[in-house]
C-alpha positions in Angstrom: -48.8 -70.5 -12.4 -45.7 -68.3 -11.3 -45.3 -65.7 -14.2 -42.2 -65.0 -12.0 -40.3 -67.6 -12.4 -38.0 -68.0 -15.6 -35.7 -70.8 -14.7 -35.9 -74.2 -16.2 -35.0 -77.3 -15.2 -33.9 -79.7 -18.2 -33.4 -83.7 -18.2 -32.1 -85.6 -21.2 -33.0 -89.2 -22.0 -30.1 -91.6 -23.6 -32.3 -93.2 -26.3 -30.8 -96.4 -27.4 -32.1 -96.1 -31.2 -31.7 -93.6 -33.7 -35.2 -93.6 -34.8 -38.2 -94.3 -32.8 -41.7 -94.7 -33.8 -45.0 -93.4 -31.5 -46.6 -96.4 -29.9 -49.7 -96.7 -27.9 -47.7 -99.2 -25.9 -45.0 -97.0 -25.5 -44.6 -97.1 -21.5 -46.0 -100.7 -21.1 -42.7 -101.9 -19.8 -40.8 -98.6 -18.1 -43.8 -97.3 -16.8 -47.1 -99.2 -16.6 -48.5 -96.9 -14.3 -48.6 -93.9 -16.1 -52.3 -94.2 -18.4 -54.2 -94.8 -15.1 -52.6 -92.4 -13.0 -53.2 -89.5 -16.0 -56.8 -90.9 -16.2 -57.3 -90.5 -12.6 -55.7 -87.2 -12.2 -57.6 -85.8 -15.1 -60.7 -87.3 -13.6 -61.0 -85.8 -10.4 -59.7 -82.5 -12.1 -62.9 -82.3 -14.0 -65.2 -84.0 -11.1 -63.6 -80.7 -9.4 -63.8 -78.5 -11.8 -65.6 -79.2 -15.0 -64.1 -76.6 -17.6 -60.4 -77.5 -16.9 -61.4 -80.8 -19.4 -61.4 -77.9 -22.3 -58.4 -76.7 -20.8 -56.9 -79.8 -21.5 -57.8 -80.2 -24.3 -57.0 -76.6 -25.4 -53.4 -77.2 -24.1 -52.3 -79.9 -26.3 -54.3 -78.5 -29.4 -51.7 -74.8 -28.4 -49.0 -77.1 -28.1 -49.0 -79.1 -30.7 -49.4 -76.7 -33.9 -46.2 -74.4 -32.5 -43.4 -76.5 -33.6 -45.0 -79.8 -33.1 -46.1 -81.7 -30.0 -43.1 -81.4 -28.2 -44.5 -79.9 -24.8 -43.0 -76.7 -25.5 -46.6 -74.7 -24.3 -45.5 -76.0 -21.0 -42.0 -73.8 -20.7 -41.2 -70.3 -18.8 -39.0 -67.6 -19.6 -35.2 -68.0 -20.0 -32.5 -65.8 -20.2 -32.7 -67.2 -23.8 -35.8 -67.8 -25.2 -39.4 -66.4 -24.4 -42.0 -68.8 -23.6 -45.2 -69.2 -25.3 -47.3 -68.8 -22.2 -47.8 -65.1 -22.9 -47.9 -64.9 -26.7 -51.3 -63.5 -27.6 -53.7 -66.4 -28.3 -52.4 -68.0 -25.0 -51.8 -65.0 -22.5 -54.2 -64.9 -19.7 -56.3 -67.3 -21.3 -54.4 -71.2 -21.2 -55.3 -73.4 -18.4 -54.6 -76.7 -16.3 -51.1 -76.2 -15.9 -51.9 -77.2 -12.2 -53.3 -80.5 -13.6 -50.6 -81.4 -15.5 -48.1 -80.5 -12.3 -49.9 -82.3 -10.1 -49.6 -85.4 -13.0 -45.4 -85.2 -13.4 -45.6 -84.9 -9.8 -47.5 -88.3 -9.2 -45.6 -89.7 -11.9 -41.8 -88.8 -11.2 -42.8 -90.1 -7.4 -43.7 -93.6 -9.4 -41.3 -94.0 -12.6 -39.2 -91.1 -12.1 -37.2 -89.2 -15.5 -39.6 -91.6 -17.6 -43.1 -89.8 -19.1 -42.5 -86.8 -21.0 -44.5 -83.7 -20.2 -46.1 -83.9 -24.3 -47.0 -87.0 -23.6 -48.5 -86.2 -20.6 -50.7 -83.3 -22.7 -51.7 -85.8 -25.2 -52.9 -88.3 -22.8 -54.7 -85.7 -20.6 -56.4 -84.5 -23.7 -57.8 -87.9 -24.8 -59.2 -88.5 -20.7 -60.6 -84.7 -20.2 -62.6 -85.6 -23.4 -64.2 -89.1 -22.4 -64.8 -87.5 -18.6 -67.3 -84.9 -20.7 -68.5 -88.0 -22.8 -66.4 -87.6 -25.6 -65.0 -90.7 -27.5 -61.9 -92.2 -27.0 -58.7 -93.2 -28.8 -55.5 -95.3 -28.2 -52.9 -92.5 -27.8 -49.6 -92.8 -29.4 -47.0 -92.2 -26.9 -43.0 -91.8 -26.8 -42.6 -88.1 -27.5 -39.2 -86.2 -26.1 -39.9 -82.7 -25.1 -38.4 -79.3 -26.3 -35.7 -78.0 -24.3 -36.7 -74.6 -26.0 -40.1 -73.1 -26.9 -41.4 -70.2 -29.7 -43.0 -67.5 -28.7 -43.1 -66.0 -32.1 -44.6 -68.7 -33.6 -47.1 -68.8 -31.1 -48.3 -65.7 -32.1 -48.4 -66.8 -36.1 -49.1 -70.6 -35.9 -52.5 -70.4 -33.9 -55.5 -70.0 -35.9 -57.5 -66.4 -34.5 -61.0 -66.7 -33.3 -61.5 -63.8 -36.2 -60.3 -66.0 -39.1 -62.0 -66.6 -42.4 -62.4 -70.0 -43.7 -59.7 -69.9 -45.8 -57.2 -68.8 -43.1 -58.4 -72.1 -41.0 -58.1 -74.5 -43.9 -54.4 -73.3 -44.9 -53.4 -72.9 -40.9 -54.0 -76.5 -40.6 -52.7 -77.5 -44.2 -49.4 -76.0 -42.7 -49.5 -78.8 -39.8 -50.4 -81.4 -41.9 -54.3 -81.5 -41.4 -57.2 -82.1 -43.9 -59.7 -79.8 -43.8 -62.0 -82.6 -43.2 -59.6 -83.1 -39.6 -60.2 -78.9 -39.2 -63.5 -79.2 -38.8 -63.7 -82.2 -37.1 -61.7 -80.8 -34.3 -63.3 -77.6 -34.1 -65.9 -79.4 -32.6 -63.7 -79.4 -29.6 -65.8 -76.2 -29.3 -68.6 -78.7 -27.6 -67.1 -77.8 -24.6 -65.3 -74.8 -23.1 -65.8 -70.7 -22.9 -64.4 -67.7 -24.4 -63.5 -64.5 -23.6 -65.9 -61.6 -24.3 -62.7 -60.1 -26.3 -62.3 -63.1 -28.4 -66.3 -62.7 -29.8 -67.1 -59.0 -29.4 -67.1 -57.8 -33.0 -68.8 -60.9 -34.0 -71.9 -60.8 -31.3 -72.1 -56.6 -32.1 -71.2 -56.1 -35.6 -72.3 -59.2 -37.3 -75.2 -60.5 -39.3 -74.9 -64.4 -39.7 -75.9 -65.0 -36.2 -79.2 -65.8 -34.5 -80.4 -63.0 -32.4 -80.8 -64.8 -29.6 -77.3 -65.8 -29.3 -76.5 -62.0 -30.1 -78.8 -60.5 -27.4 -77.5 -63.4 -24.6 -73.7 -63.1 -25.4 -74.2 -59.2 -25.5 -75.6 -59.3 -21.8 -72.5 -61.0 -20.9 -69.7 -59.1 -23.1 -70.9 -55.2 -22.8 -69.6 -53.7 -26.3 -66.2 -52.3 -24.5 -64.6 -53.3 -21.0 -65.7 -56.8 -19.5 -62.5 -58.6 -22.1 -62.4 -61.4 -19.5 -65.7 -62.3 -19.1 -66.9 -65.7 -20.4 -69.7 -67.7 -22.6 -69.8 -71.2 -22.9 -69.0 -72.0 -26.7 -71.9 -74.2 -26.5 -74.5 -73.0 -24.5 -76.9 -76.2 -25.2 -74.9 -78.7 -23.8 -71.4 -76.7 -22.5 -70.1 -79.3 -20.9 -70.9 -82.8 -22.2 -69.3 -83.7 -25.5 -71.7 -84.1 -28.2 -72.5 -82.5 -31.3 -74.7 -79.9 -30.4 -71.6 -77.2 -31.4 -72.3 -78.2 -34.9 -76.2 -77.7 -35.0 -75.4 -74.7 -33.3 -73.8 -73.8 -36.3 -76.3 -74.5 -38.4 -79.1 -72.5 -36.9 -76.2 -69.3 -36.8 -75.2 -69.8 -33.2 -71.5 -70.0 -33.4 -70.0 -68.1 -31.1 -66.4 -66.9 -32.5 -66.5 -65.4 -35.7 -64.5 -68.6 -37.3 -66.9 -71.4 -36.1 -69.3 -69.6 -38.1 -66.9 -69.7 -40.8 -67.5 -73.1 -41.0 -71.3 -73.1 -42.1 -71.9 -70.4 -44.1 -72.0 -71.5 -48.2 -68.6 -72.7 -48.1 -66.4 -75.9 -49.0 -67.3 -77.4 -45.1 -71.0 -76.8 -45.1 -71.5 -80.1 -45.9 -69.6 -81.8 -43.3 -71.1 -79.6 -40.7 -74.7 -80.6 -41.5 -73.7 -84.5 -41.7 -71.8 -84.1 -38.2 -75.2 -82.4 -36.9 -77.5 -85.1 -37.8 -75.2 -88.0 -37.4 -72.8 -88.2 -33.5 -71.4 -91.2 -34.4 -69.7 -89.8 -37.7 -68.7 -87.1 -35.9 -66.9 -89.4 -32.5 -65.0 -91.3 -34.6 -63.7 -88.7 -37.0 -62.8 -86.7 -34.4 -60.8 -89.6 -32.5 -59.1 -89.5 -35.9 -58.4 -86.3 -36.0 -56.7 -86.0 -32.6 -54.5 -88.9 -33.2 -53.5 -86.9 -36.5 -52.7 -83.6 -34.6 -50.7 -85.8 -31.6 -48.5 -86.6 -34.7 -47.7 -83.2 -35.8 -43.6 -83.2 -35.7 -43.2 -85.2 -32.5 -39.5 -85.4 -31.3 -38.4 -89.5 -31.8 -35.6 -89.4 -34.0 -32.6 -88.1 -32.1 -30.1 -89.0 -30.0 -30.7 -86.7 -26.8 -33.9 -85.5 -27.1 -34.5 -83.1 -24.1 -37.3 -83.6 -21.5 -37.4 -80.3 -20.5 -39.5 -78.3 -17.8 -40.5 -75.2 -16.6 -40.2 -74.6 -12.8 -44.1 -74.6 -12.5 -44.8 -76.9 -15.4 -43.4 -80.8 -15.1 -40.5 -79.5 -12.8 -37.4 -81.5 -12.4 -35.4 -81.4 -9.6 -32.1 -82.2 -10.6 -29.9 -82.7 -13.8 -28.9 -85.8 -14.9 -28.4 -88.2 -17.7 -30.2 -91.5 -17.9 -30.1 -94.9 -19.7 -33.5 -95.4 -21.2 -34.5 -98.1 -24.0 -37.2 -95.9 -25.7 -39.7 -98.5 -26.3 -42.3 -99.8 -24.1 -42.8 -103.8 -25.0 -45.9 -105.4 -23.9 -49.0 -106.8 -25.0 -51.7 -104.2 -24.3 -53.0 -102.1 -26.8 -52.9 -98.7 -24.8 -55.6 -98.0 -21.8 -58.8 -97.3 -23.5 -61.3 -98.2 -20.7 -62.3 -94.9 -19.8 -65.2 -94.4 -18.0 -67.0 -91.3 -18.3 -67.9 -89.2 -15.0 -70.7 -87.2 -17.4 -73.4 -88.7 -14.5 -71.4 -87.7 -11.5 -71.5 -84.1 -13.3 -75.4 -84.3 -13.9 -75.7 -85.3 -10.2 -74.1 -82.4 -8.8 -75.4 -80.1 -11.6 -72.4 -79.6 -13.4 
């Protein structure tokens, strides 16, 4: 993405009531095309490159607990605002804006000024799981995007690979999440790397971790210089979705400092060790977790609500105001049938 480029492009949709509700079925009628073109977008993203399905996933996670999932991650620069693209937890280190360009682009060329960009996010998220094997979940769609985004509350909102368990548990009680939904969606974790600077102290000056983990991050993450270098969060099964993050966790071999945090005599032990022995537990409370987080302050309820873009992120070309009924009518329940491309992976040794 253009760091370079601070101008944004902002569309507003006429909604034609005052207060709308998420639906799965949301773009049934306006725009039945837009679940299987996300699906198949996301798809060959990850057929081309396997860790931008974390990325994904990672982007609607940072999106949605700074002010709600609103697709302000997604916004540059302004003469008025700064973007959260290079607050600290997301500077140099968010991905698959191109995925999500290359998805408003497919879209706007089928149902243009229609799918909002944090819809977009949420849907990606739910597909870039089930390509890895993940489980799925009928989005619920019909968010308006920010025309503005926080930068501050980038850099307060999102929980620090160095918290304690009691800074995860009250940074999701401030969104609205259980603890029960914290640690079911840590185990997003199943997939995806981090940066060497992100687990340093933890793999050099901590004791609550397996020494082989220790020694094999260390070769990776050399105790200074190297910040950029990555480890899969789970090195059993990095990418394929399963629970293998959590019995990582139980034999010490969380990576970042607060997945450990997690299992270590504490009030979550107990839900680690159940989603370690049991997948199925952990698939479907997960699914429920995720549809819990899409609803974290969604913009529904007003008038104009601004579909808003970056120039590199859902880009607009043009300003206008349209006539749009806000509700997608139809029959179907939202487009679960997913298929997952974890054996297309294994074949070319993903």
């Amino acid at each position: 993405m253009a760091a370079s480029s601070p101008r944004i492009v902002a569309f507003f949709f006429l909604v034609s009531i005052g207060s709308a509700q998420l639906s799965s079925t949301f773009y049934d009628t306006s725009c039945p095309a837009a679940l299987p073109t996300i699906r198949s977008a996301v798809m060959s993203a990850v057929v081309k490159e396997h860790r931008v399905g974390a990325s994904l996933l990672r982007l609607h996670f940072h999106d949605c607990f700074v002010n709600g999932c609103d697709g302000s991650v997604l916004l540059d620069d302004t003469s008025s605002f700064t973007g959260e693209k290079t607050a600290v937890p997301n500077n140099n280190s968010l991905r698959g804006f191109d995925v999500v360009d290359t998805i408003k682009s497919q879209l706007e060329a089928t149902c243009k000024q229609v799918v909002s960009c944090s819809d977009i996010l949420s849907v990606a998220a739910r597909d870039a799981v089930v390509a890895l094997g993940g489980p799925t979940w009928a989005v619920q769609l019909g968010r308006r995007d920010a025309t503005t985004a926080s930068f501050d509350a980038a850099n307060t909102d999102l929980p620090s690979p160095k918290s304690n368990l009691s800074d995860l548990v009250s940074a999701f009680s401030n969104k609205g999440l259980s603890s029960s939904d914290m640690v079911a969606l840590s185990g997003a974790h199943t997939i995806g790397q981090a940066r060497c600077i992100s687990f340093r102290d933890r793999v050099y000056n901590e004791s609550d971790i397996a020494a082989t983990l220790a020694s094999s991050a260390q070769s990776k993450c050399p105790s200074s210089g190297g910040d950029d270098n990555i480890v899969p969060l789970d090195s059993t099964t990095p990418y394929y979705f399963d629970n293998y993050y959590f019995r990582n966790l139980v034999g010490k071999k969380g990576l970042l400092h607060s997945d450990q945090q997690l299992y270590g005599g504490g009030s979550t032990d107990s839900l680690v060790a159940t989603y370690s022995t049991n997948m199925a537990r952990f698939r479907s409370d997960f699914a429920t977790a995720m549809v819990n987080m899409g609803s974290i302050s969604p913009l529904t309820d007003l008038t104009f609500a601004g579909g808003a873009s970056s120039e590199d992120s859902c880009k607009e070309d043009e300003l206008l105001l349209l006539e749009f009924d806000g509700e997608g009518a139809g029959d179907s329940k939202g487009d679960d049938s997913i298929p997952s491309i974890v054996g297309v992976l294994s074949s070319i040794g993903m």
